[in-house]
C-alpha positions in Angstrom: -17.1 14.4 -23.4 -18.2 12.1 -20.7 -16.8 12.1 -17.6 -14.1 9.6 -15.7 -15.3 10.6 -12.2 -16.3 7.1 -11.5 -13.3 5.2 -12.8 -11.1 3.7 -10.1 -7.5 2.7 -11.0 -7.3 -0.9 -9.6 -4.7 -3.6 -9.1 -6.2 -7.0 -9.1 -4.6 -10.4 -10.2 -6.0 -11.3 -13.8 -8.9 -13.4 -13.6 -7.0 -16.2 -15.4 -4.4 -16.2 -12.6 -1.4 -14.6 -14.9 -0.1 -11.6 -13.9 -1.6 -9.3 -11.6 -2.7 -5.9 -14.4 -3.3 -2.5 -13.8 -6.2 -1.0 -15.3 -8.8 1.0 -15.3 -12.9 0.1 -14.2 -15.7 2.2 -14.0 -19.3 2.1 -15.3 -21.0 3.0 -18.2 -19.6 5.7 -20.7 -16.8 6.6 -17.9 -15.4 2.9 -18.1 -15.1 3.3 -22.2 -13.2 6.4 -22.2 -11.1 4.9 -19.0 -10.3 1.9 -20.7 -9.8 3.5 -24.5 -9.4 7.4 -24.6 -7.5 7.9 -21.5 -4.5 5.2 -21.8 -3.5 6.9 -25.3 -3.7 10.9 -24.0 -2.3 9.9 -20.8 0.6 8.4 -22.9 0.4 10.8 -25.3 1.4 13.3 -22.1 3.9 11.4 -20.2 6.0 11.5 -23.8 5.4 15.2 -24.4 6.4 15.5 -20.3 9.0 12.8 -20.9 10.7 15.4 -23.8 10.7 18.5 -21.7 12.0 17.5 -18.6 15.2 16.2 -20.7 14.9 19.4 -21.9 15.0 21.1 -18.7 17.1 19.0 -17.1 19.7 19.6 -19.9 19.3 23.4 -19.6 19.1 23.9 -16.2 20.3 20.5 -14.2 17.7 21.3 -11.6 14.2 19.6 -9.9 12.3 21.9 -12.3 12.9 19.5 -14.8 10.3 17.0 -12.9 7.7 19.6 -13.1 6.1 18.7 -16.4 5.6 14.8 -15.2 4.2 16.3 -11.9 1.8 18.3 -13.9 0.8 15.2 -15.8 0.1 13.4 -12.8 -1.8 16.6 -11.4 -3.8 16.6 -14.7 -4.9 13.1 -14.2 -5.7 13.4 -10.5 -7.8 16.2 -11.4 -9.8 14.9 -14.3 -10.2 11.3 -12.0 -10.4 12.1 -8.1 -10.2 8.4 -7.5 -7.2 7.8 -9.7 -5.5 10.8 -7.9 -6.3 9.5 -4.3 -5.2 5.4 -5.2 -1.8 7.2 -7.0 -1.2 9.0 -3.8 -1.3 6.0 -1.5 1.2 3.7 -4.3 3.3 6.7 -4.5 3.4 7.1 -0.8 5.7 3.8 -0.6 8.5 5.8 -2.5 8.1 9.4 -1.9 11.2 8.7 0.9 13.6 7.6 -1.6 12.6 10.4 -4.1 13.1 12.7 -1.0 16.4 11.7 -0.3 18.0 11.6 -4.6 16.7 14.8 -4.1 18.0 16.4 -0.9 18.2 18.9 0.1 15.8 20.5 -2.1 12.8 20.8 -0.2 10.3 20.3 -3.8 10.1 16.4 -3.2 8.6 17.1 0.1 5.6 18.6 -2.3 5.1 16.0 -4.8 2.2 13.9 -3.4 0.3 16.9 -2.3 1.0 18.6 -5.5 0.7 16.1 -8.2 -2.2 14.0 -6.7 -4.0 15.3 -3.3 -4.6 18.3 -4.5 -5.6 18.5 -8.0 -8.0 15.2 -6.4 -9.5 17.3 -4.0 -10.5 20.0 -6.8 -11.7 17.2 -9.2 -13.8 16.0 -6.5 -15.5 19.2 -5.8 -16.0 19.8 -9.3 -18.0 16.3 -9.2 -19.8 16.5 -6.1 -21.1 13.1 -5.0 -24.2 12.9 -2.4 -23.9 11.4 0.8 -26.2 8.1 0.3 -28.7 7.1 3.6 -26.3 4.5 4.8 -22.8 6.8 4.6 -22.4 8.5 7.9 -22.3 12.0 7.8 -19.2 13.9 8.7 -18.9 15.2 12.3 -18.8 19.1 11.8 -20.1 20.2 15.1 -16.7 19.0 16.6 -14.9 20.0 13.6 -15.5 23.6 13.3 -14.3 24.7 16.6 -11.0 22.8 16.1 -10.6 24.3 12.8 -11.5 28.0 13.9 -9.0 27.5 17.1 -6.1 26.6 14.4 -6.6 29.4 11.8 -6.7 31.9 14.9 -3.1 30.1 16.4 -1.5 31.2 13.4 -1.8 34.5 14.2 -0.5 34.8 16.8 2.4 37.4 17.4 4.9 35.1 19.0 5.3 33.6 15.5 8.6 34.8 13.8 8.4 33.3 10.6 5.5 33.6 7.8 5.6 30.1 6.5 5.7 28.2 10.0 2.1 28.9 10.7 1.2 28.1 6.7 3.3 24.4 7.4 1.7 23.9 10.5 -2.0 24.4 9.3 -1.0 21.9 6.0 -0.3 19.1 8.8 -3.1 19.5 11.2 -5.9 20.3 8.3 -4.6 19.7 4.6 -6.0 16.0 4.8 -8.8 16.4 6.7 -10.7 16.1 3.1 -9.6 12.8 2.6 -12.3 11.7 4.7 -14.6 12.5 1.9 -13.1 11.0 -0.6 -12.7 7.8 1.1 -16.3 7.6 2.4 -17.3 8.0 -2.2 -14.0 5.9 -3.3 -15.5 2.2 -2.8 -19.0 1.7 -4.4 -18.9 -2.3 -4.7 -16.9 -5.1 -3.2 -15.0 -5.7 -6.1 -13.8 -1.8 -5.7 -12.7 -3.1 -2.0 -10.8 -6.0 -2.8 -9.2 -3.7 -6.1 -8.1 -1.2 -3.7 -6.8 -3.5 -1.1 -4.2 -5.4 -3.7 -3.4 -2.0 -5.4 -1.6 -1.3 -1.8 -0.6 -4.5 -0.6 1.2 -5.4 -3.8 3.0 -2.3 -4.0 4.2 -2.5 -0.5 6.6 -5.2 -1.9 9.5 -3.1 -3.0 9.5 -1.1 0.8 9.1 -4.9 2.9 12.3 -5.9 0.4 14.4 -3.3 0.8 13.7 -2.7 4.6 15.1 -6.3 5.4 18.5 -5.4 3.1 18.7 -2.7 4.9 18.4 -4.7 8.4 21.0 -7.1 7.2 23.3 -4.1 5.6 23.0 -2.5 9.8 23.7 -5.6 10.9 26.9 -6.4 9.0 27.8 -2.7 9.9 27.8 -1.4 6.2 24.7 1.1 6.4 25.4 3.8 8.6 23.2 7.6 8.7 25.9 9.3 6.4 25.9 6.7 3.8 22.1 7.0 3.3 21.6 10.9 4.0 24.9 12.1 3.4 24.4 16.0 4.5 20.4 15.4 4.5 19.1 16.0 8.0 15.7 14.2 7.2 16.1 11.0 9.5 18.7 8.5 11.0 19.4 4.9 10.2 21.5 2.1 12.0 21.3 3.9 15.4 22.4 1.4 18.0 19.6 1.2 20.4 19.7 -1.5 23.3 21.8 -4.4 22.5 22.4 -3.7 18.6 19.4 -2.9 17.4 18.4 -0.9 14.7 15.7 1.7 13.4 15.3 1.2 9.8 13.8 3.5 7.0 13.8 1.4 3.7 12.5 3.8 1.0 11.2 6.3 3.7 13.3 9.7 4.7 12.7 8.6 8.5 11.6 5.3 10.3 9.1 7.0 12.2 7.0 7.3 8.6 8.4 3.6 7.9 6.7 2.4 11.2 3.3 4.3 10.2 2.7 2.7 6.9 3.9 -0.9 7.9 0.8 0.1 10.6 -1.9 1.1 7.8 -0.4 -2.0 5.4 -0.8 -4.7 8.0 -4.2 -3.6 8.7 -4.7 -3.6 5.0 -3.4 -7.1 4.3 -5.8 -8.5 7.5 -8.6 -6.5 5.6 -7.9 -8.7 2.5 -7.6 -11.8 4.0 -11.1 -11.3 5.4 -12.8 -10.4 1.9 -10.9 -12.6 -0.5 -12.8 -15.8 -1.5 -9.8 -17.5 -3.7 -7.4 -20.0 -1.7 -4.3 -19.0 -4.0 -4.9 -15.3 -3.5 -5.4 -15.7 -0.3 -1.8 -17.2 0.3 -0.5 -14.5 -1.9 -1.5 -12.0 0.7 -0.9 -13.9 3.8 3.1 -14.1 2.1 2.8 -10.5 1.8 1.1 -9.6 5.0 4.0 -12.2 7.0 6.6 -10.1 4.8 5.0 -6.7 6.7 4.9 -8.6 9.9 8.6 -9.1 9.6 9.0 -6.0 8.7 7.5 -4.8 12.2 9.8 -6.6 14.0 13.1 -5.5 12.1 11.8 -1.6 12.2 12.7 -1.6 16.0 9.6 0.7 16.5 8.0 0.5 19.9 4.7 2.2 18.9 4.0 -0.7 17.0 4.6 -3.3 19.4 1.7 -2.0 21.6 -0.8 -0.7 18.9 -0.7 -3.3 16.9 -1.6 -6.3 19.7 -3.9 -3.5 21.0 -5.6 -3.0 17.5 -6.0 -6.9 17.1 -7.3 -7.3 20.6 -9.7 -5.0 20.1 -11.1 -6.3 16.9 -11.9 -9.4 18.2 -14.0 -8.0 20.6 -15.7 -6.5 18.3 -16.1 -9.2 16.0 -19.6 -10.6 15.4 -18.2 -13.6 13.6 -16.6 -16.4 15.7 -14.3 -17.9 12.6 -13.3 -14.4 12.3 -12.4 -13.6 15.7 -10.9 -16.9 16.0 -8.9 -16.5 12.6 -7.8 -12.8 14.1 -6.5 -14.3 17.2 -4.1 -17.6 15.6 -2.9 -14.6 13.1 -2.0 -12.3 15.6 -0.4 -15.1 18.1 1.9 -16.2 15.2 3.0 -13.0 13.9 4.2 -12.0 17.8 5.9 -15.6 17.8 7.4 -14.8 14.1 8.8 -11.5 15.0 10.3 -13.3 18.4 11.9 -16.5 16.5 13.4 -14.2 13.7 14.7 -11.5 16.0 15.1 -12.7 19.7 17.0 -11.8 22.2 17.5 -7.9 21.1 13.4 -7.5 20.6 13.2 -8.6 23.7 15.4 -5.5 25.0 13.6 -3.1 22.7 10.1 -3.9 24.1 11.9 -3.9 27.7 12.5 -0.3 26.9 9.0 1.1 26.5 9.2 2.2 30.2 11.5 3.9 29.9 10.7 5.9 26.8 7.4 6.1 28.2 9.0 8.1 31.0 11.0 10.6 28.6 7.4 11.4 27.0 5.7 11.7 30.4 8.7 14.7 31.1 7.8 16.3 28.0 4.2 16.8 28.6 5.1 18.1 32.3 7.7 21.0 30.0 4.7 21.4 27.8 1.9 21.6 30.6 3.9 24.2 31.9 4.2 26.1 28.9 0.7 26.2 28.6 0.3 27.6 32.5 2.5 30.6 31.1 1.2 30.8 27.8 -2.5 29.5 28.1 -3.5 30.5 24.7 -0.6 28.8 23.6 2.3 30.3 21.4 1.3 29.5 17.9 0.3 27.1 15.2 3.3 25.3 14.0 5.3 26.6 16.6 6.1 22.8 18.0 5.3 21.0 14.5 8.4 18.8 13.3 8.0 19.3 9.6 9.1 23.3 11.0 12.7 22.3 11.8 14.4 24.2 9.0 12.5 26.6 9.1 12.3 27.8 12.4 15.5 27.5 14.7 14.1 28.0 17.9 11.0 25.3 17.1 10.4 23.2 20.8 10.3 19.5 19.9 8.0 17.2 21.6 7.4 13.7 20.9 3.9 13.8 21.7 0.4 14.9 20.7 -0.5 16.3 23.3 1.9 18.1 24.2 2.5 19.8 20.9 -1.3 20.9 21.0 -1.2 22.3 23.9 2.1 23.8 23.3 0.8 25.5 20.1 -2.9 25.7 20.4 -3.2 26.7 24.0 -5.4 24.0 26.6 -8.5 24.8 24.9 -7.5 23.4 21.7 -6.6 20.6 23.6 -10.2 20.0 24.8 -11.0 20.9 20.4 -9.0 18.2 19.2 -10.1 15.6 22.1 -13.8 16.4 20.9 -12.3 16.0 16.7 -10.6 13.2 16.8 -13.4 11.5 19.6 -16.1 12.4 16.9 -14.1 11.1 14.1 -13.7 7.6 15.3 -17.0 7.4 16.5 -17.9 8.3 12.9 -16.1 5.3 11.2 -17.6 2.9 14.0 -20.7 4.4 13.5 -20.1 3.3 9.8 -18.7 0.0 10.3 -22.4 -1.4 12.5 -24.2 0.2 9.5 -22.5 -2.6 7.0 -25.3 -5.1 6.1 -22.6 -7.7 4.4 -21.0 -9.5 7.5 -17.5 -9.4 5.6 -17.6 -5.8 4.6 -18.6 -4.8 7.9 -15.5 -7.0 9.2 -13.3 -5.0 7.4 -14.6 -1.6 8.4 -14.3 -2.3 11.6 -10.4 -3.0 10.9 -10.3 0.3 9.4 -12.2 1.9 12.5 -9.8 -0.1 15.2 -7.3 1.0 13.3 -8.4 4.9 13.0 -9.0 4.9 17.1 -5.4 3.2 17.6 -3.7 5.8 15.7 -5.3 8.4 17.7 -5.0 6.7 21.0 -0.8 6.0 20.1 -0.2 9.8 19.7 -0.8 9.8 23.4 3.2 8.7 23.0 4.1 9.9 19.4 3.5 12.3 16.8 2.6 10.1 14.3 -0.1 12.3 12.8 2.2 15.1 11.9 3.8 12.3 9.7 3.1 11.5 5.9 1.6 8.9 5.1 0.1 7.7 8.3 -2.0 11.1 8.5 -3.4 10.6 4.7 -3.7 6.7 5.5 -5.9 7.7 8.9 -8.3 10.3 7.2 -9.0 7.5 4.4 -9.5 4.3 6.7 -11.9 6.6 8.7 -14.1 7.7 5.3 -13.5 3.9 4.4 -15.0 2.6 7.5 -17.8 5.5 7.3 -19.1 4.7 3.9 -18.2 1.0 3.2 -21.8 0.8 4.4 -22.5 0.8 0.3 -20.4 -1.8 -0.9 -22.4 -4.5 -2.0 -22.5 -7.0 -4.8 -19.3 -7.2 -7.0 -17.2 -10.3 -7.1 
């Protein structure tokens, strides 16, 4: 039976302008069985899933009852990598609201590893793809030490608890490999622009339902308990300088809300750049201003400095004049938008970066002197924030930094400096190898964006956070091996 390694599950608005389909492209044999053998078994399994989790559900009343749908999904992720890696991004948009029907068991927490990372990484390796002459190669020289430095951490005897260490190597490694599957996903332009709708579109239900949830805070009907109940997973409707609000929409905290508005704006100005059609391209720019909206409701700070800082630096980089020009109006009006809609309160809430700024400054001065007493640092996971309920005595700090210095000692530290340095020099690297001017345009997006990231944990911890650390590794194999897309429509 021929293989569906090089199918790609794509959302793209039909070619006669109806509705927008989903379906299923590849080449060759592996685009017949996509688009005729694999619809019918797939459907053939979610019905035969469908009747044993009411089964299960009936017998038990539990989460197990989801497992036979999660190991449907896991099948497919395995048998098509690329399938498996797109599904993980879409379901990314919900995976906060499935969280939260299901709290407090922690399962949900599992699903998008389980069901799709996973079983993509093992299909991947089972089909192992070769770097082509113009993919930039992955930077293991700084890679290895970092890794070696986080294995040893978890051993170390100030850990209490077994599964601490095992969490905290998950969020500092477990995506790593995304890198690689990002650098084989896109093959042709068309794949680009496929992949680009498949998760701007579905952003849709997250922009909607954030801005209910902003006008449920502001009429004082949304509160933390009404969303979470007894579920300590985030906080909604704080009242932070002059009214204003963090908001979550279908994520279990705003921090993770904040990182994929981040990774979907960037998206959305990568589409607007490739897409040739005038009605699509108003389609997106409604659904990019809807993000951009979005940013400004969120009442995240992070994003009111990366995201001028990630624009600013694009246009630098820019070879094209329209382009930089274009980049320049887009970003202006967006700052303006969020302004006129929200006023006087976003005014207070970017007023209070300084201060912030000086709360994170006092927690890398507790965590520097951590370090002077425990220089080899106390332990992987030790400071990690998915820990919390698992360790009682875990030290909370809002920062990168700090939290690998804290856990990893100051020579890991200097490791993940020389990582993440290599890393986005990689996707640069891979963006100035892009002979199609509007390819290389967006890589370079996806590189800005993979250098901002890693420059904003300087005041967060956003890479401990789903799905900004799956969205990172992917925009930096993007930008590393978009250097092949070429032809397509």
């Amino acid at each position: 039976m021929t293989s569906t390694s090089d199918s790609i599950i794509r959302l793209v608005p039909a070619t006669d302008g109806r509705v927008a389909s989903l379906v299923a492209v590849g080449g060759g044999a592996a685009s017949r069985e996509a688009g005729s053998e694999l619809p019918i078994r797939l459907a053939v399994a979610m019905a035969t899933a469908a009747f044993a989790g009411t089964i299960v559900w009936h017998a038990t009343g539990t989460v197990l009852a989801f497992v036979p749908f999660g190991g449907v999904l896991a099948w497919l992720s395995w048998r098509d990598w690329r399938a498996g890696l797109v599904g993980s991004l879409i379901y990314s948009s919900v995976a906060g609201a499935v969280i939260i029907w299901l709290a407090p068991s922690p399962w949900p927490h599992f699903i998008g590893d389980l069901a799709f990372i996973y079983p993509a990484y093992v299909g991947f390796l089972s089909r192992p793809l070769r770097r082509k002459a113009a993919q930039v190669a992955f930077p293991w020289f700084a890679t290895v030490p970092f890794v070696l430095i986080v294995l040893l951490e978890s051993m170390n005897p100030q850990i209490d608890s077994a599964l601490v260490p095992l969490l905290g190597i998950k969020v500092w490694l477990s995506y790593v490999p995304v890198f690689f599957l990002g650098r084989a996903l896109i093959r042709t332009r068309r794949d680009l622009r496929g992949l680009l709708w498949a998760l701007l579109t579905t952003s849709l239900p997250a922009t909607l339902y954030g801005l209910y949830e902003f006008r449920l805070a502001q009429l004082g009907e949304l509160t933390e308990g009404t969303k979470y109940g007894t579920f300590a997973g985030g906080y909604i409707a704080s009242q932070v300088d002059a009214g204003y609000f963090r908001i979550s929409s279908l994520f279990s905290s705003s921090t993770q809300f904040d990182g994929y508005l981040f990774f979907t704006a960037v998206v959305g100005a990568a589409l607007l750049l490739l897409e040739d059609r005038r009605r699509r391209r108003w389609l997106a720019m409604a659904l990019l201003v809807l993000v951009a909206i979005n940013v400004g409701v969120t009442g995240d700070r992070k994003l009111y400095l990366t995201l001028p800082f990630a624009a600013l630096l694009f246009t630098l980089l820019e070879r094209n004049r329209r382009r930089r020009v274009v980049a320049q109006i887009a970003t202006g009006t967006m700052i303006a938008l969020a302004f006129l809609v929200l006023g006087a309160p976003l005014v207070l809430r970017v007023r209070s970066i300084r201060a912030v700024y000086e709360d994170r400054v006092q927690y890398a001065s507790g965590a520097f002197e951590t370090a002077l007493a425990h220089p080899l640092g106390i332990g992987t996971g030790q400071a990690t924030d998915g820990t919390r309920y698992l360790n009682p005595n875990r030290i909370f700090l809002e920062t990168l930094p700090s939290k690998t210095v804290m856990e990893l000692g100051v020579l890991g530290l200097v490791a993940l400096i020389l990582f993440y340095g290599a890393v986005a020099r990689a996707s640069f690297k891979g963006a100035r190898r892009c002979s199609d001017s509007e390819v290389r345009s967006v890589a370079t997006l996806f590189a800005v964006f993979v250098l901002a990231v890693m420059l904003s944990s300087l005041y967060g911890y956003q890479m401990d956070l789903d799905p900004l650390n799956v969205d990172t590794w992917l925009a930096a194999g993007l930008a590393a091996g978009l250097a092949v897309a070429k032809g397509g429509v």
